[in-house]
PALOLO-810616 format. One record per residue: x, y, z of N, C-alpha, C in turn. Coordinates in nm, 2 decimals, always signed. Layout:
// PALOLO-810616
+--------+---------+--------+---------+----------+--------+--------+---------+--------+
! n_east ! n_north !   n_up ! ca_east ! ca_north !  ca_up ! c_east ! c_north !   c_up !
+--------+---------+--------+---------+----------+--------+--------+---------+--------+
!      X !       Y !      Z !       X !        Y !      Z !      X !       Y !      Z !
...
+--------+---------+--------+---------+----------+--------+--------+---------+--------+
// end
This chain:
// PALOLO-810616
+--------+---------+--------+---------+----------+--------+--------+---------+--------+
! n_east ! n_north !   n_up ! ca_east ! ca_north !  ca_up ! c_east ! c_north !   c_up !
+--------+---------+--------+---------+----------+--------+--------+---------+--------+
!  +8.09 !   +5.09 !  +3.15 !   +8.07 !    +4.96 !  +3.08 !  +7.94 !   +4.97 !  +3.00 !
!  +7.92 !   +4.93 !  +2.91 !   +7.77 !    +4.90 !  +2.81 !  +7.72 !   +4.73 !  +2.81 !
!  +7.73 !   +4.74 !  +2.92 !   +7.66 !    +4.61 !  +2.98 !  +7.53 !   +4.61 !  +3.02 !
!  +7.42 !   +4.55 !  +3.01 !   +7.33 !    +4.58 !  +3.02 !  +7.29 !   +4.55 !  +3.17 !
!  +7.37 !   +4.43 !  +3.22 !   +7.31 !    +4.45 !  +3.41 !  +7.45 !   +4.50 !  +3.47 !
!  +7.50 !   +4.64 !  +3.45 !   +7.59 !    +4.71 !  +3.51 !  +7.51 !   +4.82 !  +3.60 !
!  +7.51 !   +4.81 !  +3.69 !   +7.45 !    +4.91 !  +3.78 !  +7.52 !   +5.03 !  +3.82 !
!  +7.43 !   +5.15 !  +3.90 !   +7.52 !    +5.29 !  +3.87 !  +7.61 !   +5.31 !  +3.98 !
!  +7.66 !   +5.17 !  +4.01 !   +7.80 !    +5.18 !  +4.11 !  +7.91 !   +5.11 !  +4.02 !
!  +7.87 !   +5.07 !  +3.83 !   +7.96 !    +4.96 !  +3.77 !  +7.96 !   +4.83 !  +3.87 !
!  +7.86 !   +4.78 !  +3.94 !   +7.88 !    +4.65 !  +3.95 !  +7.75 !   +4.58 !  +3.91 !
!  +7.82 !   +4.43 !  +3.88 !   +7.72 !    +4.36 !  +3.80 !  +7.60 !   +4.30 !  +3.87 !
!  +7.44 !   +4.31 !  +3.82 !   +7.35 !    +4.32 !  +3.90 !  +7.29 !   +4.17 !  +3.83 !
!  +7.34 !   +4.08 !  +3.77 !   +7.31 !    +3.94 !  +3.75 !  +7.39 !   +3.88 !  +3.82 !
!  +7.56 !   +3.84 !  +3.87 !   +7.62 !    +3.78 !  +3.96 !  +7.62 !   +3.81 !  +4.09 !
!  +7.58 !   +3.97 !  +4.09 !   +7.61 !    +4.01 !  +4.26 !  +7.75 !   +4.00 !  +4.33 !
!  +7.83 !   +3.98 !  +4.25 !   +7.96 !    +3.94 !  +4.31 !  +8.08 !   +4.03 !  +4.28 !
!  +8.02 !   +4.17 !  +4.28 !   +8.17 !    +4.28 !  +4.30 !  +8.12 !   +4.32 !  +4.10 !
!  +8.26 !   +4.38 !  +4.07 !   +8.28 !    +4.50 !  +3.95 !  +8.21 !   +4.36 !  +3.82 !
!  +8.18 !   +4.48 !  +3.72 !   +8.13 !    +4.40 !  +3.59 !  +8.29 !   +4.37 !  +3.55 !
!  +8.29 !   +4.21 !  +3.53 !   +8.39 !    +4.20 !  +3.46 !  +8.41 !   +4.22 !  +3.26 !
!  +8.37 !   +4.23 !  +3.23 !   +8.38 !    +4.32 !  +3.10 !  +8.32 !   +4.24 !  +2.99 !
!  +8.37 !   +4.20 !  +2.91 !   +8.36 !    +4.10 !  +2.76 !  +8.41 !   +3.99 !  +2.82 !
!  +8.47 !   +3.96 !  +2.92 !   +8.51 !    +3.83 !  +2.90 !  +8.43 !   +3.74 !  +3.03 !
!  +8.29 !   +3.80 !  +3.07 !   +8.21 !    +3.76 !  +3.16 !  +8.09 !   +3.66 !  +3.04 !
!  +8.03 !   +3.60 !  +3.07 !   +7.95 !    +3.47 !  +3.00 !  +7.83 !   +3.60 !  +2.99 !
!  +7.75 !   +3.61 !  +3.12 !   +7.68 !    +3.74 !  +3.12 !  +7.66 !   +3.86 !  +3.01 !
!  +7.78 !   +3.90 !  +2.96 !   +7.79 !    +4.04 !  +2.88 !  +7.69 !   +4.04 !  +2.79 !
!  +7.63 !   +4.17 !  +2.79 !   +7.52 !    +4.20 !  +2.63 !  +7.54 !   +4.33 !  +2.69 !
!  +7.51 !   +4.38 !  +2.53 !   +7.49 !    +4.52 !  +2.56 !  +7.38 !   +4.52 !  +2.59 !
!  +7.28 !   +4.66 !  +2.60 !   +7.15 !    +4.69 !  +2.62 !  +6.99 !   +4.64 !  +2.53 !
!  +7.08 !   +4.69 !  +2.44 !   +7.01 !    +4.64 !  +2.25 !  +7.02 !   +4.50 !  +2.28 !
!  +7.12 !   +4.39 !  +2.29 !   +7.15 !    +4.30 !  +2.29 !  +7.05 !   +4.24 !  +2.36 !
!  +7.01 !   +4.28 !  +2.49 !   +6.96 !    +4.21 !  +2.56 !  +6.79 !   +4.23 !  +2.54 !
!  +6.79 !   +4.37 !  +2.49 !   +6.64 !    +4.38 !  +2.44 !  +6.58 !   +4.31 !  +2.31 !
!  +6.69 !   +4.27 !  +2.23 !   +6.69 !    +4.15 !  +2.14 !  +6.61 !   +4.01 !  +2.20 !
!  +6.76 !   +3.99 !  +2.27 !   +6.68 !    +3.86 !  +2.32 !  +6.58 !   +3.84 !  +2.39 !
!  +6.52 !   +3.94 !  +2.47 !   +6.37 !    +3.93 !  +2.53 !  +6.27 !   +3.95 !  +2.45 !
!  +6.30 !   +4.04 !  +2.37 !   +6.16 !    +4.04 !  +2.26 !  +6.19 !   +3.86 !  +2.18 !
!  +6.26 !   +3.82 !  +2.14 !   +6.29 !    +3.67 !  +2.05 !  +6.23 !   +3.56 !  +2.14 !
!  +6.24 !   +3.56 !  +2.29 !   +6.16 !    +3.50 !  +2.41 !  +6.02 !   +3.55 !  +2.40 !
!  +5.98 !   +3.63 !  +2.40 !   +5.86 !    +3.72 !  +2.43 !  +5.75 !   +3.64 !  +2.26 !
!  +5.88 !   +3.67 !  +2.18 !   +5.79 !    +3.58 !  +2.04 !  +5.79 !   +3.45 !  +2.03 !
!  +5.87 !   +3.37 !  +2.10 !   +5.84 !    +3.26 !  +2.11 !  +5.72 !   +3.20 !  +2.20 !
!  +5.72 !   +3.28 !  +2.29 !   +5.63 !    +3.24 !  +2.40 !  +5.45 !   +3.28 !  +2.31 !
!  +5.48 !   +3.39 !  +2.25 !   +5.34 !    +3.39 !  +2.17 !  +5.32 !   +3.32 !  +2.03 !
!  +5.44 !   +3.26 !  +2.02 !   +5.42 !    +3.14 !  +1.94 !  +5.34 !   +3.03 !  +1.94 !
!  +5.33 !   +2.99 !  +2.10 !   +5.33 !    +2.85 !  +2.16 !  +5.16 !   +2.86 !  +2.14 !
!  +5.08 !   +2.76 !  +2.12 !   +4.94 !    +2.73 !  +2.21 !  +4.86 !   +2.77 !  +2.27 !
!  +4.78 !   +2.85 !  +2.25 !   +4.71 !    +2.92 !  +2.36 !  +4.71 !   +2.82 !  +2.50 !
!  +4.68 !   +2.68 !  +2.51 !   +4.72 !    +2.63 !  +2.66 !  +4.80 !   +2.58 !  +2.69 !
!  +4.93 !   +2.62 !  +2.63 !   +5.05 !    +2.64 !  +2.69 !  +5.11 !   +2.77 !  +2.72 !
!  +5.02 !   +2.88 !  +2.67 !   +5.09 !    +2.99 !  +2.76 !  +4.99 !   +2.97 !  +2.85 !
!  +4.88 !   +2.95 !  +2.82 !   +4.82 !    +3.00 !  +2.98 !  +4.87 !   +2.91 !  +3.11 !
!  +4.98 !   +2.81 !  +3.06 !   +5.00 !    +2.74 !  +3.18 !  +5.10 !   +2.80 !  +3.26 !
!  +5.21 !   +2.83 !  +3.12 !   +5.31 !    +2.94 !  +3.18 !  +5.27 !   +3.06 !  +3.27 !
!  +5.17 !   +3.14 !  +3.24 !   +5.16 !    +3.24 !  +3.24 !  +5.06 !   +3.19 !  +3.41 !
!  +5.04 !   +3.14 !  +3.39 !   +4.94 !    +3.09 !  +3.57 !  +5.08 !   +3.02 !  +3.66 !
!  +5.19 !   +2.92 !  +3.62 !   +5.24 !    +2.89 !  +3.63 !  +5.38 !   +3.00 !  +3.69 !
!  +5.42 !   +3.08 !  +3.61 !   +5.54 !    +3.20 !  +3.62 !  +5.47 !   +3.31 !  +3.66 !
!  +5.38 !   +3.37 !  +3.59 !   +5.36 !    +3.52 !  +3.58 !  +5.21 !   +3.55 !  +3.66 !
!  +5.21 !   +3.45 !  +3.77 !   +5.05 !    +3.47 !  +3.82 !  +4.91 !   +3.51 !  +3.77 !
!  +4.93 !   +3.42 !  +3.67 !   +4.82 !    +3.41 !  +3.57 !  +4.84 !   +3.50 !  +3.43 !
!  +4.92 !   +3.63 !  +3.45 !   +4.89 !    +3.70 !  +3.38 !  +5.01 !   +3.71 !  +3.29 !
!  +4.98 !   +3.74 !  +3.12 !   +5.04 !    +3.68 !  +2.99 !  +5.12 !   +3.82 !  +3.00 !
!  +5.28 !   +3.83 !  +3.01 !   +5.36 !    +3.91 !  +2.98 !  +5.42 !   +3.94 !  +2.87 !
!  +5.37 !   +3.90 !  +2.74 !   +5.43 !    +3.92 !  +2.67 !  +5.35 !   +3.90 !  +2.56 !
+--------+---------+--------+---------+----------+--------+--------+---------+--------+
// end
């Protein structure tokens, strides 16, 4: 599978619930795909306010700015 939460038994490590079901799971991205959309989060979040990340970031990431 070129799924990006396929684990090295092929099962899916976002549902937990047995085999990756393939393309037609809601879940699917490829690897790229998914490192897309974390960097697109990652720039949005350094978008925001300096005191709105730091609220996040004390809030989610125990104080500290991941991104």
């Amino acid at each position: 599978m070129d799924c990006f939460a396929v684990n090295d038994r092929g099962k899916c490590s976002i549902l937990g619930s047995g085999m990756c079901q393939g393309k037609s799971c809601g879940f699917h991205k490829t690897k790229e795909e998914q490192e897309r959309s974390l960097e697109k989060a990652r720039e949005r979040l350094r978008s925001l306010p300096e005191h709105q990340q730091d609220a996040i970031a004390d809030k989610y990431y125990g104080g500290v700015r991941r991104w």
